[in-house]
N, C-alpha and C positions, 0 to 999 in steps of 0.2 A: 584255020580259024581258031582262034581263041575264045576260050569259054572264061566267061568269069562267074564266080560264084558270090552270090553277094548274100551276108546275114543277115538277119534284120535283129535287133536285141530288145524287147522290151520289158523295162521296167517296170516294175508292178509291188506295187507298196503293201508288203504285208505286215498283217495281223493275226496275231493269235488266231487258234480255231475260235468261234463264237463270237468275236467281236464284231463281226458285222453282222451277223443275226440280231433280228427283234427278238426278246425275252418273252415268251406266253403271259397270256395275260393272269395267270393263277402267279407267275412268279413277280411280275408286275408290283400285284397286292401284296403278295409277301415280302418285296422288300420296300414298300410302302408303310406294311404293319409296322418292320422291323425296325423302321427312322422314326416313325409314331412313338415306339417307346424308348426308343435311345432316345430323343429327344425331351421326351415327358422325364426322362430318370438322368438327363444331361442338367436341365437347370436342377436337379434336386441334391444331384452328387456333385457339385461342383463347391469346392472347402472356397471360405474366407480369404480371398487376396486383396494384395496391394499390386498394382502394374502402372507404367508410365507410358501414357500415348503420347507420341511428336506429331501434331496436325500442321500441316501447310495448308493455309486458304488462300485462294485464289478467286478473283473475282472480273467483271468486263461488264461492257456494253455490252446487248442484244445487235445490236448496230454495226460493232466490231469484229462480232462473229465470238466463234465458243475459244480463243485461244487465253484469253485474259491475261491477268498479272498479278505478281503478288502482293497476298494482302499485310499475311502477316504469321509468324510460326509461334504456335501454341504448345507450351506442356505443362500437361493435366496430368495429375495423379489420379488415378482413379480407384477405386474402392470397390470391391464387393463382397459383400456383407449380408449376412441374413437373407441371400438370394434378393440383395436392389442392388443396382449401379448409385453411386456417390461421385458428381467428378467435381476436384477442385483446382481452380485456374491457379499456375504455381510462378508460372514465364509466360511472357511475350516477348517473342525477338531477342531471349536471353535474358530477359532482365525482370527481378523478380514485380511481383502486384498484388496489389488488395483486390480489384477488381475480383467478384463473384463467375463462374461458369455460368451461371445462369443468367447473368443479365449480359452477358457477350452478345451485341449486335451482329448479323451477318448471317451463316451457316452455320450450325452447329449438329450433331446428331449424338444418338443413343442407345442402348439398344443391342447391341452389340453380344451381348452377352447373354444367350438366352433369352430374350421375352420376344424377341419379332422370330426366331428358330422355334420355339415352343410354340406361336401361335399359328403359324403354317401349319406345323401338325397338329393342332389339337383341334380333335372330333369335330368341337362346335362352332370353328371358322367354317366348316364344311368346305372344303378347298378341296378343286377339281384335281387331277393331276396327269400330266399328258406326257408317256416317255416318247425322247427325239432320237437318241444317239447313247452308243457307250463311247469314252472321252478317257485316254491317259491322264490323268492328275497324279504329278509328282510322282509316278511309278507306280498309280495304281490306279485301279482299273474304277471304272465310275459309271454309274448310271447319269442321264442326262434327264430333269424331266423339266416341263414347262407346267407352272401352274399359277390358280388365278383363286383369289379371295372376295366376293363382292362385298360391295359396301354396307348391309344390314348384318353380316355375320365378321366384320371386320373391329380389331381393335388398333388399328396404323395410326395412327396420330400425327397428325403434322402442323410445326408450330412457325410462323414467323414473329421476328422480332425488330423495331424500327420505333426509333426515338423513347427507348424505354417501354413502349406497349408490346405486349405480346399475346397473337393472335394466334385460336389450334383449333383445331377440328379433326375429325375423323373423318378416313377414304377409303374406301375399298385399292389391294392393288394387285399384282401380278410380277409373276417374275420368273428365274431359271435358279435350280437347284442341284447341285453334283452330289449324290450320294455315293460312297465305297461301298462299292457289289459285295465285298468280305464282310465288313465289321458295320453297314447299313450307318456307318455318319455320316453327317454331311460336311462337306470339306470347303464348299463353294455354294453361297447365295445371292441371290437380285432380288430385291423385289422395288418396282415401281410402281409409284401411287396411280389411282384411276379416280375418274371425275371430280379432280379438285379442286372443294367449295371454292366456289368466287372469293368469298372474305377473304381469304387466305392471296390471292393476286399473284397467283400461281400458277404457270403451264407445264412443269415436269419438276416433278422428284424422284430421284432415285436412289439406290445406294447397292453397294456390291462389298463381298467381306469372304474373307480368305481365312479358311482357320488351318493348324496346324498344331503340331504337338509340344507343348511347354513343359517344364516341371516344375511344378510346385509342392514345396516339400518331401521332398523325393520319388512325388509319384507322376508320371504322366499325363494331361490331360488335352482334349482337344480344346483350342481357344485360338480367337482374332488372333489373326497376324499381319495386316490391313484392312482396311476398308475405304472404300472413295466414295462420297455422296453428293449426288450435284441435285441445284435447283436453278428453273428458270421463270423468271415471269417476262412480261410483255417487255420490258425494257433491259432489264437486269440478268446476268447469267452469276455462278458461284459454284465453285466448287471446293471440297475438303479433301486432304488425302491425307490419311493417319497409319501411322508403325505405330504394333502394341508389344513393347518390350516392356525387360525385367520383372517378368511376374517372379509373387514371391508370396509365401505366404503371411497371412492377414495377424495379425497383434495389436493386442491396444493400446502399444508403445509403438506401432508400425509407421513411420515417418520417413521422409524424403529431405536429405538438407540441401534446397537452392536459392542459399543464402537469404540475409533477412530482407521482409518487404521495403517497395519502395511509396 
């Protein structure tokens, strides 16, 4: 009689010690405190730049489903200055415009830089926070939380724009946040708008944004390295997707040559 002997191998996906542990809830708050004030000392420490975002929009039916088509590629120069975003429309589809950023029909967003990251953490959004998971981000290790702003302690703005009028209001919204367990930034945000006003003819907004370490003026900083923001209303779907290259630092001579308007 022959015996056979058979193995059985199983694979089993490891992680670090801790990673799949929940974190106590005392260490919870503490690296809640700790994004609290990198965040508040994020928009304050961040010097004067110039950087150029390349936006793809994209747009569809409701009808047709979310796959759309293109609208059209945008690059902004953008500004930031005295802690405001400044963006001015430089290109369309390559080719220089007078056309303003701000009267651009369609999708556009903002934001990006500190003031939607500042207002998650500051105290008086009072913004729940619900850790899900710790998450590999770019080789480092990440808290995962889920959290939610309502709409009386909210400063989310949302604006549409159609045939020159432009329509905003505030919404309360909710979303998902990657914080580095080390150095308590955040590296990854969502947030999506909640109950938004009718005027606005709106069933979802969202945006997501990826930051990463640039240098400007030889020091390092965390800063946008995409972001995508979609919206939808009853007929209508749109979406952005933006690279934030060439940061660089800010001067009053600080200029972009692409080429003269047409």
């Amino acid at each position: 009689m022959r015996c056979v002997l058979v193995i059985a191998v199983v694979l089993v996906s490891w992680c670090p010690p801790g990673w799949t542990q929940r974190p106590s809830d005392a260490d919870i708050a503490a690296l809640i405190g700790r994004s609290r004030q990198k965040a508040y000392e994020y928009a304050r420490s961040l010097p004067d730049f110039v950087a150029t975002a390349i936006i793809h929009r994209y747009a569809g039916s409701m009808a047709e489903g979310l796959g759309g088509h293109p609208i059209d590629i945008l690059t902004v120069q953008l500004r930031y200055f005295q802690h405001q975003e400044d963006h001015k429309l430089m290109l369309v589809d390559g080719k220089p415009t007078r056309q303003s950023f701000e009267t651009l029909e369609g999708t556009v967003g903002s934001g990006e830089f500190g003031t939607t990251l500042s207002a998650v953490f500051d105290p008086a959004s009072q913004t729940s926070f619900h850790w899900q998971i710790w998450k590999n981000v770019r080789k480092r290790r990440a808290s995962v939380f889920e959290y939610a702003v309502n709409g009386p302690h909210s400063r989310y703005r949302l604006g549409t724009t159609a045939d020159g009028r432009t329509v905003a209001a505030d919404a309360g919204y909710h979303g998902v946040v990657e914080i580095d367990a080390e150095t308590a930034e955040v590296l990854h945000l969502e947030y999506v708008a909640d109950h938004i006003p009718e005027t606005l003819h709106l069933q979802y907004a969202g945006t997501t944004v990826d930051y990463a370490l640039a240098d400007i003026g030889g020091r390092e900083y965390l800063l946008p390295a995409h972001s995508q923001t979609e919206m939808r209303s009853p007929v209508e779907w749109a979406k952005n997707i933006a690279e934030f290259r060439d940061y660089r630092k800010f001067a009053a001579d600080s200029t972009v040559d692409f080429g003269p308007p047409k």
